[in-house]
C-alpha positions, -999 to 999 in steps of 0.1 A, spaced: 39 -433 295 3 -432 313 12 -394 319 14 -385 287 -17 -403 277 -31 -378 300 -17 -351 287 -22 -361 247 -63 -344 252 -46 -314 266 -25 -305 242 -49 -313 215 -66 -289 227 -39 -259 231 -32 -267 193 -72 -267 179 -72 -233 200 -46 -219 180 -53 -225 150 -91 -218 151 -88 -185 177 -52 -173 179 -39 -176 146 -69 -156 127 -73 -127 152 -33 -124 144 -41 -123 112 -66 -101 115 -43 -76 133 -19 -72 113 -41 -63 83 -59 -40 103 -23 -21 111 -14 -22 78 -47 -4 68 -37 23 96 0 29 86 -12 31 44 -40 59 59 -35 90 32 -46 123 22 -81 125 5 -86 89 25 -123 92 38 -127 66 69 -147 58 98 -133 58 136 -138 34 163 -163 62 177 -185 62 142 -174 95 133 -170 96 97 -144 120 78 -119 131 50 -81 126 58 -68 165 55 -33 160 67 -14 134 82 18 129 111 37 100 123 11 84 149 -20 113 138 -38 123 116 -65 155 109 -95 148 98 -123 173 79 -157 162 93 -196 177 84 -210 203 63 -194 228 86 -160 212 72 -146 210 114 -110 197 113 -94 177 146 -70 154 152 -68 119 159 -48 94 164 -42 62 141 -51 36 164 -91 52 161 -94 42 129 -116 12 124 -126 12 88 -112 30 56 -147 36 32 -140 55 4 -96 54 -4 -81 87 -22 -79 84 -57 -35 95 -52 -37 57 -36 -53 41 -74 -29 54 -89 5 53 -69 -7 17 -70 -9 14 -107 28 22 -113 49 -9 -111 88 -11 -111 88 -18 -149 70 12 -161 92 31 -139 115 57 -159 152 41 -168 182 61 -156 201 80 -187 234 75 -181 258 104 -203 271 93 -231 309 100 -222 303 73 -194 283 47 -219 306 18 -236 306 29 -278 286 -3 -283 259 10 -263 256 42 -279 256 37 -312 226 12 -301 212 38 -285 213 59 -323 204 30 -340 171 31 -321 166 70 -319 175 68 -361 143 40 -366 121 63 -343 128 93 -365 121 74 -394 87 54 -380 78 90 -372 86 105 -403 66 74 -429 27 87 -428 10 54 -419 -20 42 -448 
C-alpha cells in the first residue's frame, strides 16, 4: 500500500506529460503530414530550408518545384516542406464539389422499372413546358 503511495506523484506526472507535451506534438504531426500528402500542382509553399516556390509537378514521395524570376525547376522531396502559403486554385474548387452535387448515374431505360420511367417523362414533360411558358 505505502508503495503505491510512492508511486501515485509519479504517475501523475507521466499522465500531465502526456497530455500537455505528447498528445499536441501528435497532433501537430499528423496535420503537418496531411498538409504534405494534399501538396498539388499550382501549390506555392515554403521548405524547411526557406526556399520559396510554385509546385510544377508532383511524384509519389517528390515533388518539382519552379523557383525565381529565372523560373529554375528542382526536385524535392515531401518531407521539406514546412509551410504551404499560397494553395492552387484546382484545390478551392475540387473542395467545393460535394457528393450531392455530384452527377447521378443514368441508368438505360430498358433496365429501369416502367414506374420509373414514366416518372422520369413526367418530369422531362413539366421541364418542357416550364421552359416553353415566358415568365411575366
Amino acid at each position: 500500500m505505502k508503495a503505491l503511495v510512492n508511486l501515485l506523484p509519479l504517475i501523475l506526472l507521466i499522465v500531465i506529460m502526456y497530455f500537455f507535451m505528447i498528445r499536441p506534438q501528435r497532433k501537430k504531426d499528423k496535420q503537418i503530414q496531411d498538409m504534405r500528402k494534399s501538396l498539388q500542382v499550382g501549390d506555392e509553399i515554403v521548405t524547411i530550408g526557406g526556399i520559396c516556390g510554385k509546385i510544377i509537378k508532383t511524384k509519389d514521395e517528390s515533388f518539382i518545384i519552379q523557383v525565381g524570376a529565372d523560373k529554375v525547376k528542382f526536385e524535392m522531396m515531401r518531407w521539406a516542406v514546412s509551410s504551404v502559403t499560397k494553395p492552387s486554385p484546382r484545390r478551392e474548387v475540387a473542395d467545393d464539389i460535394t457528393e450531392e452535387e455530384s452527377p447521378k448515374k443514368v441508368m438505360p431505360k430498358r433496365l429501369r422499372k416502367s414506374s420509373e420511367v414514366e416518372e422520369i417523362e413526367a418530369e422531362d414533360k413539366a421541364a418542357a413546358e416550364k421552359e416553353e411558358k415566358p415568365e411575366e
